[in-house]
PAFIRO-244304 format. One record per residue (C-alpha): x, y, z. Coordinates in steps of 0.001 Angstrom, whole numbers, padded with zeros to 6 digits, always signed. Layout:
PAFIRO-244304
XYZ ...
This chain:
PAFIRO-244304
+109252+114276+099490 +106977+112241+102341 +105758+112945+104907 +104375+109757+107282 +101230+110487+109715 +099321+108446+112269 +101150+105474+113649 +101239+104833+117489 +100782+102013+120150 +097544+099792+119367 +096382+096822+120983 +096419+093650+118759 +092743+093498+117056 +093255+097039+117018 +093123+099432+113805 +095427+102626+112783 +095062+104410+109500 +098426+106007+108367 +098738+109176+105963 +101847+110437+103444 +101986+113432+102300 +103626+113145+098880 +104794+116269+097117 +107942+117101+094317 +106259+114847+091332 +102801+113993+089763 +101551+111888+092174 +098183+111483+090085 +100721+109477+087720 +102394+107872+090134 +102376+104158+091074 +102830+104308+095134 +103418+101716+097603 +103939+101491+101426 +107037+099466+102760 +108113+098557+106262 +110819+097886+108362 +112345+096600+111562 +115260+097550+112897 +117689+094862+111921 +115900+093462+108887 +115507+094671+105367 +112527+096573+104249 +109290+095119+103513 +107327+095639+100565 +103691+095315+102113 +100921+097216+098815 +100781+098912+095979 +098473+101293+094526 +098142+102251+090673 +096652+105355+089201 +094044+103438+087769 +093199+101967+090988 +094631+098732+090995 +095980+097201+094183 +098263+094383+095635 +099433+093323+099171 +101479+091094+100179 +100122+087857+101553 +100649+088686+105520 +098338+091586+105093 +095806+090429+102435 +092053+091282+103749 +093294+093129+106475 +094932+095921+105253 +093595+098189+102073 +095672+101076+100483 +094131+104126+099363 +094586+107784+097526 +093476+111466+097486 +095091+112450+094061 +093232+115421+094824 +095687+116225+097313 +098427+113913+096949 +097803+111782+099818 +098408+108132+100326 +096454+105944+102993 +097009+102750+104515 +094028+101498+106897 +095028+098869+108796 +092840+096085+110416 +093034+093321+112762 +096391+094170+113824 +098923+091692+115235 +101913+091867+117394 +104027+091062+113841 +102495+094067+112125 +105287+096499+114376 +107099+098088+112684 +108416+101803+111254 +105896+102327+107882 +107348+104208+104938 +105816+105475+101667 +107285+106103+098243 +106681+106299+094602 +107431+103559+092822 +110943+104411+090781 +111949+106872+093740 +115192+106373+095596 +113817+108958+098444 +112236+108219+101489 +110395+109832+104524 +111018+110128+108025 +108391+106520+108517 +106032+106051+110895 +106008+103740+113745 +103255+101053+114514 +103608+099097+117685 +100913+096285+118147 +101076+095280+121732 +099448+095114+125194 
């Protein structure tokens, strides 16, 4: 299960850090990513985060956004930076393997 937190409306230039809960597996094993989505157009992959630590992004978010993790408490982060108008979208999170998804998150980046 997930459980998105902490999208809303943000200027472009403008930062938002989302949260997912994650529960139901080892998430200390788990290899988790954030994805997004339009209405209308497929899902995005946009990073991934290994348990060792290990990250990728796709290019359109490279040095602006950085994914993070409290295996403590099974929490995924995304901080995002330097947001533009093409950054809107609903944000999901999910294990890597996982057919489930959460509820998602919106992020609007607009005047």
């Amino acid at each position: 299960q997930y459980v998105e937190s902490g999208g809303g409306l943000v200027q472009p230039g403008g930062s938002l850090r989302l949260s997912c809960a994650a529960s139901g597996f080892s998430f200390t094993e788990a290899i988790m990513t954030w994805h997004r989505q339009v209405p209308g157009e497929a899902r995005e992959w946009v990073a991934t985060m290994f348990p060792g630590g290990a990250t990728f992004y796709t290019d359109s978010v490279k040095d602006r956004f950085t994914i993070s993790r409290d295996d403590d408490n099974g929490t995924l982060y995304l901080q995002m930076n330097s947001l533009k108008p093409g950054d809107t979208a609903g944000y999901y999170c999910q294990g890597a393997g996982s057919t489930a998804w959460g509820q998602g998150n919106q992020v609007t980046v607009s005047l």
